[in-house]
Backbone as XML, in Angstrom:
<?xml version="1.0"?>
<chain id="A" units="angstrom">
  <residue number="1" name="UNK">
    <atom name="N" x="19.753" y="-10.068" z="-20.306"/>
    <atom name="CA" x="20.669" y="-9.525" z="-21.284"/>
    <atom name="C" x="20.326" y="-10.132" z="-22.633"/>
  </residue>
  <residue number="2" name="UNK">
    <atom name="N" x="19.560" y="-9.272" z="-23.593"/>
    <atom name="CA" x="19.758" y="-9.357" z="-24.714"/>
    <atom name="C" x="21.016" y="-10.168" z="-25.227"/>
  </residue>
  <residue number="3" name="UNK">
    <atom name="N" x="20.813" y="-11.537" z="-26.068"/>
    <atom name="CA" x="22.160" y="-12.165" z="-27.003"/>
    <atom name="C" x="22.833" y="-12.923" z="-26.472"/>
  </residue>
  <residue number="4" name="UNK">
    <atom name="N" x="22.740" y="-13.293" z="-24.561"/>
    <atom name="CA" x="23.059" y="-14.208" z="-24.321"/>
    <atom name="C" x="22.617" y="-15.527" z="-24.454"/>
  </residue>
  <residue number="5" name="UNK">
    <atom name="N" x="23.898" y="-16.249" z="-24.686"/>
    <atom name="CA" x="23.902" y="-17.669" z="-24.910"/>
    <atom name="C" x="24.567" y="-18.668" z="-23.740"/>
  </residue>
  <residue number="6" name="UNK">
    <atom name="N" x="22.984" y="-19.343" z="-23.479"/>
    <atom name="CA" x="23.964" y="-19.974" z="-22.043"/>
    <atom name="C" x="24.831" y="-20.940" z="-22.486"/>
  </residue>
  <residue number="7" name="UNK">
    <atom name="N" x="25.918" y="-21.554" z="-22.359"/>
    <atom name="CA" x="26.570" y="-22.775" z="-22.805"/>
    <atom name="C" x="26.717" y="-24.015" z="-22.101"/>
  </residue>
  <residue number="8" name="UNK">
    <atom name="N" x="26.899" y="-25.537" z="-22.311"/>
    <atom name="CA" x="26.590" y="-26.460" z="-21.614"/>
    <atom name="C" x="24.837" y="-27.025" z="-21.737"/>
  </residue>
  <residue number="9" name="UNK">
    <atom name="N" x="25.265" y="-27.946" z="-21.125"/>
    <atom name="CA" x="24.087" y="-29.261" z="-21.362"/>
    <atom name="C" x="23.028" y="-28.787" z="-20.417"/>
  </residue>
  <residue number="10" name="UNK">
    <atom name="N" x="21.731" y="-29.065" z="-20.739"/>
    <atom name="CA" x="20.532" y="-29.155" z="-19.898"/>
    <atom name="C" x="20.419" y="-29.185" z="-18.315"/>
  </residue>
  <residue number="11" name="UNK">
    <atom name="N" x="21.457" y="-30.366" z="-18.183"/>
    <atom name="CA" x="21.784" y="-31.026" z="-17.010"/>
    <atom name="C" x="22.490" y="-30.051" z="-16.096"/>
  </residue>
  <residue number="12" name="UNK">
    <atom name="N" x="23.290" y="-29.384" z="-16.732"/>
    <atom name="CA" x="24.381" y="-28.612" z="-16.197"/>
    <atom name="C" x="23.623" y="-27.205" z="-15.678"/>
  </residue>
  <residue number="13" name="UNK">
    <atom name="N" x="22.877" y="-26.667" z="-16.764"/>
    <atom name="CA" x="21.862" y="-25.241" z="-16.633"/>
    <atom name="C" x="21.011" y="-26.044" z="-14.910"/>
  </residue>
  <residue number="14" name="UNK">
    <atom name="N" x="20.306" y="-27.084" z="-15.004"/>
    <atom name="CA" x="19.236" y="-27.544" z="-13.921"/>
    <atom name="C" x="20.236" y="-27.306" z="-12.476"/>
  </residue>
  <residue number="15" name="UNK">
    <atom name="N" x="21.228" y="-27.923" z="-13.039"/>
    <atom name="CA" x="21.814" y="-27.999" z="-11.730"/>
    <atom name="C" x="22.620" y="-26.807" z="-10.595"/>
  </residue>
  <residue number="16" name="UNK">
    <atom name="N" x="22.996" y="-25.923" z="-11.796"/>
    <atom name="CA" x="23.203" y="-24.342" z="-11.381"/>
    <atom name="C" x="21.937" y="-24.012" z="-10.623"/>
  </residue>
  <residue number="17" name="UNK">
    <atom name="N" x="20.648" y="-24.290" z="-11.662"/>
    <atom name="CA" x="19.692" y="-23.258" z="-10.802"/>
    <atom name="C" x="19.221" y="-23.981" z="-9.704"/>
  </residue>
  <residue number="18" name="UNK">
    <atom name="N" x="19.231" y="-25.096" z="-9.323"/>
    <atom name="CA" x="18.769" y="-26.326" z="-7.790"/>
    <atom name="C" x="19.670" y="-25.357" z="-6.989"/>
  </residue>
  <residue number="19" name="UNK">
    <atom name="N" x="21.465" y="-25.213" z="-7.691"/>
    <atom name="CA" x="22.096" y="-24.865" z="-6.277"/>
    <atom name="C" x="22.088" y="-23.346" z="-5.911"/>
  </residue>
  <residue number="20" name="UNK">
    <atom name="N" x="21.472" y="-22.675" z="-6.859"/>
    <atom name="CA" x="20.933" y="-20.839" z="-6.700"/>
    <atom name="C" x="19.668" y="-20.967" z="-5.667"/>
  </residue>
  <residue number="21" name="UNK">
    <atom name="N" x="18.880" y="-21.877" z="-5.959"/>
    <atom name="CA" x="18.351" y="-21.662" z="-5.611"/>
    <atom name="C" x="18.524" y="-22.573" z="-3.705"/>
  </residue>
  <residue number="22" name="UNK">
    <atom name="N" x="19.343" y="-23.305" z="-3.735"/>
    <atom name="CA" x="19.608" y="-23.975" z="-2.549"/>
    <atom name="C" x="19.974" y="-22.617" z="-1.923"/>
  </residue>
  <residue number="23" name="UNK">
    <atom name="N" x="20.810" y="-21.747" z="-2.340"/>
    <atom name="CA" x="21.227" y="-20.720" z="-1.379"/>
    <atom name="C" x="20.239" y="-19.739" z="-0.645"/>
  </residue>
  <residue number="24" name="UNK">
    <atom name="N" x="19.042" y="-19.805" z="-1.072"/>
    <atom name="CA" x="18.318" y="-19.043" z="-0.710"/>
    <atom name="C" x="17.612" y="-19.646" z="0.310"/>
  </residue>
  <residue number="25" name="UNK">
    <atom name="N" x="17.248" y="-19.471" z="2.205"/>
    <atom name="CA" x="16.495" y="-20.092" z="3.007"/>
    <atom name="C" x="15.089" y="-20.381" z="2.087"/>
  </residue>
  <residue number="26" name="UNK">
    <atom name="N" x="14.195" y="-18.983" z="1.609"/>
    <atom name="CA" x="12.639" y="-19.782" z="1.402"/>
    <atom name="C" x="13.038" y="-18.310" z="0.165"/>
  </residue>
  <residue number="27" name="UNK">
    <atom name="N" x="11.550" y="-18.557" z="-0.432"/>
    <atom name="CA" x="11.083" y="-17.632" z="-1.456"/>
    <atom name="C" x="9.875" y="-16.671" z="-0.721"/>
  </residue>
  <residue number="28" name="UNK">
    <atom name="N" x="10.109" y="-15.934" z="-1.039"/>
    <atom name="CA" x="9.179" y="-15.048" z="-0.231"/>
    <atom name="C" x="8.156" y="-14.799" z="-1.254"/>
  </residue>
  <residue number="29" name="UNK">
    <atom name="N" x="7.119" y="-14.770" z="-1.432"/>
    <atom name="CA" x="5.808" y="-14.244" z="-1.814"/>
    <atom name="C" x="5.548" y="-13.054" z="-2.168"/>
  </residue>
  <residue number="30" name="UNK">
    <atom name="N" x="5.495" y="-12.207" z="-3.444"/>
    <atom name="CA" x="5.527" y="-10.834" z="-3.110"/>
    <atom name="C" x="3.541" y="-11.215" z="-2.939"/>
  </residue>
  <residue number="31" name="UNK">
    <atom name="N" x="2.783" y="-11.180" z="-3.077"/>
    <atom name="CA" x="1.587" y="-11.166" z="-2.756"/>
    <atom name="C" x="1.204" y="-11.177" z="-1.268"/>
  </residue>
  <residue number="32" name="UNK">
    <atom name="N" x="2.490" y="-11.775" z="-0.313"/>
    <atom name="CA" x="1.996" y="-11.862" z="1.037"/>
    <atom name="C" x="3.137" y="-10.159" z="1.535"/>
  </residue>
  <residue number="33" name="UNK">
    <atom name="N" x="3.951" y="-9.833" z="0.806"/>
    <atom name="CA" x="4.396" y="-8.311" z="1.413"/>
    <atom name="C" x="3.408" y="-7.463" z="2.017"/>
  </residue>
  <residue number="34" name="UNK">
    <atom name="N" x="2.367" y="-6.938" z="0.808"/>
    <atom name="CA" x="1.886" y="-5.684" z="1.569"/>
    <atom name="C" x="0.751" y="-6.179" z="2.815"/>
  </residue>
  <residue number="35" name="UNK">
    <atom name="N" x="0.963" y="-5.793" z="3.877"/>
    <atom name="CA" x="0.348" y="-5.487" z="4.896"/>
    <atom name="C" x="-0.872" y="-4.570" z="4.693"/>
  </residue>
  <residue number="36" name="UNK">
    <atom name="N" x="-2.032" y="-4.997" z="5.124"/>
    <atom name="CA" x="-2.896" y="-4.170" z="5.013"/>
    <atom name="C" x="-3.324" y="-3.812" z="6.154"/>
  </residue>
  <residue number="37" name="UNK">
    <atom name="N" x="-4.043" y="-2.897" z="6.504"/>
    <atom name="CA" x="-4.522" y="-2.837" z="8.361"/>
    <atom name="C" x="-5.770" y="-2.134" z="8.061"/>
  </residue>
  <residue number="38" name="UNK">
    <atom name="N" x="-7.042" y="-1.902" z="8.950"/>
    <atom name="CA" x="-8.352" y="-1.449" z="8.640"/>
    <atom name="C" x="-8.092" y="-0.376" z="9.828"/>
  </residue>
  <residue number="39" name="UNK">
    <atom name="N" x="-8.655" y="0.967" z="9.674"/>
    <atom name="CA" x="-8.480" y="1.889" z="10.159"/>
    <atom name="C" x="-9.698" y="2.668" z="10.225"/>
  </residue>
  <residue number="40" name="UNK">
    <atom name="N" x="-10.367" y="3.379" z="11.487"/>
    <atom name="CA" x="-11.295" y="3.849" z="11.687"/>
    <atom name="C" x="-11.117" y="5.181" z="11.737"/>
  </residue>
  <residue number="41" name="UNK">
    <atom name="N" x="-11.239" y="6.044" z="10.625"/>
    <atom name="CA" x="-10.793" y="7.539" z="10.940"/>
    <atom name="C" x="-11.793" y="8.299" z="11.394"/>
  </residue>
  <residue number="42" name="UNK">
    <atom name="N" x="-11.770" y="9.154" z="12.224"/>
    <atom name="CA" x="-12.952" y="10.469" z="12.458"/>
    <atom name="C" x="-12.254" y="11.519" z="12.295"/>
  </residue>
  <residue number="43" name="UNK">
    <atom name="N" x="-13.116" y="12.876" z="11.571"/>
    <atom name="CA" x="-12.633" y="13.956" z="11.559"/>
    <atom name="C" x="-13.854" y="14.708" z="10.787"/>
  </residue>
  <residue number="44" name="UNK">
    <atom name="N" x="-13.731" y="16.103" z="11.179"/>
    <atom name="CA" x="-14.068" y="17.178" z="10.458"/>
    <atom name="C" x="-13.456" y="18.426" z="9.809"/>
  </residue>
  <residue number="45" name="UNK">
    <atom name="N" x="-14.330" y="18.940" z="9.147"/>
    <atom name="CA" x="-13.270" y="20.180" z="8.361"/>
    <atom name="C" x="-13.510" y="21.234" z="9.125"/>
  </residue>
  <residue number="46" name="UNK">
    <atom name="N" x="-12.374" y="22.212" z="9.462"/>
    <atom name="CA" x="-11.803" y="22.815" z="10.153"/>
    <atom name="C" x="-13.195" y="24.462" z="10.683"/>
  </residue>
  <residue number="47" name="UNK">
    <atom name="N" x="-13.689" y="24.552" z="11.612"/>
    <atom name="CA" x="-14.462" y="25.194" z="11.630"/>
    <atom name="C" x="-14.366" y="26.901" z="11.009"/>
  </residue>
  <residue number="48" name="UNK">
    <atom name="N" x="-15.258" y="27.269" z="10.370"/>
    <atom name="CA" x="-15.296" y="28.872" z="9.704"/>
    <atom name="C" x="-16.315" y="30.094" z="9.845"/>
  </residue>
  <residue number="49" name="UNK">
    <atom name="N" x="-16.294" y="31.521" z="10.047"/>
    <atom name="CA" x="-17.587" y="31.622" z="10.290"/>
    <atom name="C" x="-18.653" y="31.779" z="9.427"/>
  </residue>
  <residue number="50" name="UNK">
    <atom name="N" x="-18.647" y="30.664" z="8.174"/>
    <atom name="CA" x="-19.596" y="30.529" z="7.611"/>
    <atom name="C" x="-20.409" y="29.123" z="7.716"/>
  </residue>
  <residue number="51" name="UNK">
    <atom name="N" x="-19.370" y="28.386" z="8.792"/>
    <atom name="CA" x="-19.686" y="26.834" z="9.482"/>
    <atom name="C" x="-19.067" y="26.818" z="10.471"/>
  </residue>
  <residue number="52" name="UNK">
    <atom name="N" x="-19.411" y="27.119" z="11.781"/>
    <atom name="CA" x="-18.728" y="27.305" z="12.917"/>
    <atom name="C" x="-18.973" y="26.051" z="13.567"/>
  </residue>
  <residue number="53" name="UNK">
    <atom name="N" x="-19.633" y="25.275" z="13.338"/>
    <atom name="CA" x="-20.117" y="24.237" z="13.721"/>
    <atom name="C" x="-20.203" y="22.441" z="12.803"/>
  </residue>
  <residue number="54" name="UNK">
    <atom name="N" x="-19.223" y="21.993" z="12.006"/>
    <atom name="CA" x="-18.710" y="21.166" z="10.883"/>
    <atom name="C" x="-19.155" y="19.679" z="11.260"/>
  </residue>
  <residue number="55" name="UNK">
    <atom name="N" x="-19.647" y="19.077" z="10.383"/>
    <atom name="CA" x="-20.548" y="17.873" z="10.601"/>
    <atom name="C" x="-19.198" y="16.976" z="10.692"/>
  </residue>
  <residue number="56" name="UNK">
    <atom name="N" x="-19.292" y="15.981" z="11.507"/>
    <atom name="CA" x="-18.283" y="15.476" z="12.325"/>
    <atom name="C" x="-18.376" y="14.022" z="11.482"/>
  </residue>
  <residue number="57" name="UNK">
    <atom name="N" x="-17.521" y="13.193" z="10.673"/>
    <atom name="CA" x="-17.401" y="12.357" z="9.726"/>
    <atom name="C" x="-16.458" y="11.181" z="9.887"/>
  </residue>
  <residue number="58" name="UNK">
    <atom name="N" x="-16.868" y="9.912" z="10.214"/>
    <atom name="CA" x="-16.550" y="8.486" z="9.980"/>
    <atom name="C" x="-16.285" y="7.546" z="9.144"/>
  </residue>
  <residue number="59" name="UNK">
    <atom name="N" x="-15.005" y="7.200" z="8.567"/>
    <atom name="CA" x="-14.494" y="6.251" z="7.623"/>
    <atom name="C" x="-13.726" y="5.394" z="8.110"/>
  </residue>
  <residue number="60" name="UNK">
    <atom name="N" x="-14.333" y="4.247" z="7.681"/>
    <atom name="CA" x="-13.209" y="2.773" z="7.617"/>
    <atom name="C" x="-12.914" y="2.382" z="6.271"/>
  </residue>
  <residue number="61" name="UNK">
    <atom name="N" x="-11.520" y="2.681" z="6.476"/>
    <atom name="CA" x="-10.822" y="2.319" z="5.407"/>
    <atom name="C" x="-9.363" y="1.510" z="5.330"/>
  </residue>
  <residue number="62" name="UNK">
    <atom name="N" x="-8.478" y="0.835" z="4.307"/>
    <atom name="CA" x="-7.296" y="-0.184" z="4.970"/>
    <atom name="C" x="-6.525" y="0.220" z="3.927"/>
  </residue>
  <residue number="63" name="UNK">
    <atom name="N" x="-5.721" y="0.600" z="4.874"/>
    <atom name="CA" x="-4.230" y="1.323" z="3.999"/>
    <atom name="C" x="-3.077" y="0.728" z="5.057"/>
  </residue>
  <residue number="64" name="UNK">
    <atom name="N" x="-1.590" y="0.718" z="4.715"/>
    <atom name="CA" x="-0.879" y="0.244" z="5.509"/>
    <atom name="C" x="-0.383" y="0.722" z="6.723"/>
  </residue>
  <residue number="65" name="UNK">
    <atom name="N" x="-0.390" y="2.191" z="7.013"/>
    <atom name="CA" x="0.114" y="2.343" z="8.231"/>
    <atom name="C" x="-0.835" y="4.060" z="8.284"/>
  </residue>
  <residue number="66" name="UNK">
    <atom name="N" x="-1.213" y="4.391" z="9.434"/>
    <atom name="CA" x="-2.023" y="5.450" z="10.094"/>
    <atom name="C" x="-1.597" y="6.455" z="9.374"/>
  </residue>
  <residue number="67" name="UNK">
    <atom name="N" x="-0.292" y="6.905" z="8.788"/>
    <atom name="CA" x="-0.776" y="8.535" z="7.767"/>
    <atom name="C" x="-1.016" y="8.088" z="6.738"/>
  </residue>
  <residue number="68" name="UNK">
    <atom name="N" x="-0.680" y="6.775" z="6.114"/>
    <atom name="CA" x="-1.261" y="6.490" z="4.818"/>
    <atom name="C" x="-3.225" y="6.499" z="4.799"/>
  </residue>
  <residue number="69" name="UNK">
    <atom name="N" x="-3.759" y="6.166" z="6.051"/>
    <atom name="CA" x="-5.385" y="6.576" z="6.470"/>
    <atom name="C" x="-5.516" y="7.518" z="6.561"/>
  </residue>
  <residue number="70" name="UNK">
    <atom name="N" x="-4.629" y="8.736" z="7.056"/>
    <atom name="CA" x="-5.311" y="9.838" z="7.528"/>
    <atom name="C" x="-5.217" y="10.444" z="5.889"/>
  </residue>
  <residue number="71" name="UNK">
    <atom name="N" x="-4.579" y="10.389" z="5.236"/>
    <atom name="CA" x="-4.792" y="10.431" z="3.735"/>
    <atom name="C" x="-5.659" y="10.009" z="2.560"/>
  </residue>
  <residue number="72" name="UNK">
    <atom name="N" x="-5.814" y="9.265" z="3.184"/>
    <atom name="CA" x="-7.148" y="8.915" z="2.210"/>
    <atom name="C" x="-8.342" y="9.133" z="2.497"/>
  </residue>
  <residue number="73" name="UNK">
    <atom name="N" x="-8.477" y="9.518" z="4.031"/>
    <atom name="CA" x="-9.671" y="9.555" z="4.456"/>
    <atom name="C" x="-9.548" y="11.125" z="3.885"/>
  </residue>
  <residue number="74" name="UNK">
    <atom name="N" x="-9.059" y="12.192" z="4.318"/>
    <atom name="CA" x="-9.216" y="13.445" z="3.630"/>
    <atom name="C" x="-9.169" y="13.404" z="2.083"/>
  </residue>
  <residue number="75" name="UNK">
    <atom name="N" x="-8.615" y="12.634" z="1.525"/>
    <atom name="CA" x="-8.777" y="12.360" z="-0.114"/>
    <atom name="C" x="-10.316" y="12.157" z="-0.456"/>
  </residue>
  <residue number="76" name="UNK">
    <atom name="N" x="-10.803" y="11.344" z="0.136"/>
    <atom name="CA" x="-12.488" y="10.976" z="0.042"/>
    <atom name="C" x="-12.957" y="12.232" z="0.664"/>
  </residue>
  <residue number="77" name="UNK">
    <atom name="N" x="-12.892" y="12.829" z="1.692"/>
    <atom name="CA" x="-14.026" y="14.091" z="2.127"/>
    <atom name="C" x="-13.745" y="14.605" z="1.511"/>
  </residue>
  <residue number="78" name="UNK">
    <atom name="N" x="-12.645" y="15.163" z="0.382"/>
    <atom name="CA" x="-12.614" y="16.241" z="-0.529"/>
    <atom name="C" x="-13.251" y="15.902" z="-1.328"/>
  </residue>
  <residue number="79" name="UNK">
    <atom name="N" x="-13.774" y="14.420" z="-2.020"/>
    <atom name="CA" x="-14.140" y="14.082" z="-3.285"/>
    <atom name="C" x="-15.924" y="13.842" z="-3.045"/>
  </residue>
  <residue number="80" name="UNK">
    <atom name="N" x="-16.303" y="13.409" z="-1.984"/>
    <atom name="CA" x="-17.581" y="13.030" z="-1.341"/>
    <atom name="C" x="-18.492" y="14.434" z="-0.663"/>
  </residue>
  <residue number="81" name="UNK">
    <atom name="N" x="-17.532" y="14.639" z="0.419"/>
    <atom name="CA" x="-18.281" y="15.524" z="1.302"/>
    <atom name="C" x="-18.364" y="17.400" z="0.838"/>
  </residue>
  <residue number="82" name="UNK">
    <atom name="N" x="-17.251" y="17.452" z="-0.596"/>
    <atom name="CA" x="-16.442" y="18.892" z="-0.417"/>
    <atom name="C" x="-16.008" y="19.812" z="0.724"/>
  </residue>
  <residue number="83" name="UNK">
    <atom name="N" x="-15.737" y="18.386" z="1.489"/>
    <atom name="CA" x="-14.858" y="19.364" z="3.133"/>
    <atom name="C" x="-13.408" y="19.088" z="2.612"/>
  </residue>
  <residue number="84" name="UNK">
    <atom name="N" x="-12.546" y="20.103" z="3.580"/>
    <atom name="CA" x="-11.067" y="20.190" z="3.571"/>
    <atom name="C" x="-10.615" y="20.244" z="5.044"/>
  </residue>
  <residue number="85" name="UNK">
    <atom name="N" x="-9.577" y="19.937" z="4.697"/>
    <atom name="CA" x="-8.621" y="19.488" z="6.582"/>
    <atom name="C" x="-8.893" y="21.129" z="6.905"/>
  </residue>
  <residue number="86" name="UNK">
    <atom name="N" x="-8.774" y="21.707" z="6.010"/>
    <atom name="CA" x="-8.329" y="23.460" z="6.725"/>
    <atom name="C" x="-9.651" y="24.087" z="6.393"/>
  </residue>
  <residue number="87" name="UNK">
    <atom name="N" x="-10.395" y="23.559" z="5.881"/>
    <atom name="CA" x="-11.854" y="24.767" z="6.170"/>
    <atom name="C" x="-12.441" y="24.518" z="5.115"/>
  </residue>
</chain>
């Protein structure tokens, strides 16, 4: 907040924040939150009859949970391979 003025002695501010912070069991880390996981996707783009037969494609990649992979891995074959989930 903009303009606040804390009031009281040094001593007094330290000792508020020792016991704020006493209330809390631990501090959590945001750097240790995200979870990462390594994920081995396979897939190809959807067969057509101008490719009835679609080259069959392998990525390891680490995103946090299995549709967040199956997403990126089709994000990259669209950008790499110019395949699509649907053809």
């Amino acid at each position: 907040q903009a303009g606040l003025v804390e009031r009281g002695t040094t001593a007094q501010g330290e000792a508020r924040a020792r016991a704020r912070a006493a209330m809390v069991k631990f501090a959590k880390d945001p750097s240790m939150q995200a979870r990462m996981h390594q994920y081995q996707i396979v897939g190809r783009a959807a067969p057509t009859p101008k490719n009835p037969v679609p080259k069959i494609y392998r990525m390891r990649l680490f995103a946090k949970n299995k549709v967040l992979a199956k997403s990126r891995f089709w994000y990259f074959m669209k950008k790499l391979n110019k395949a699509k989930k649907s053809g």
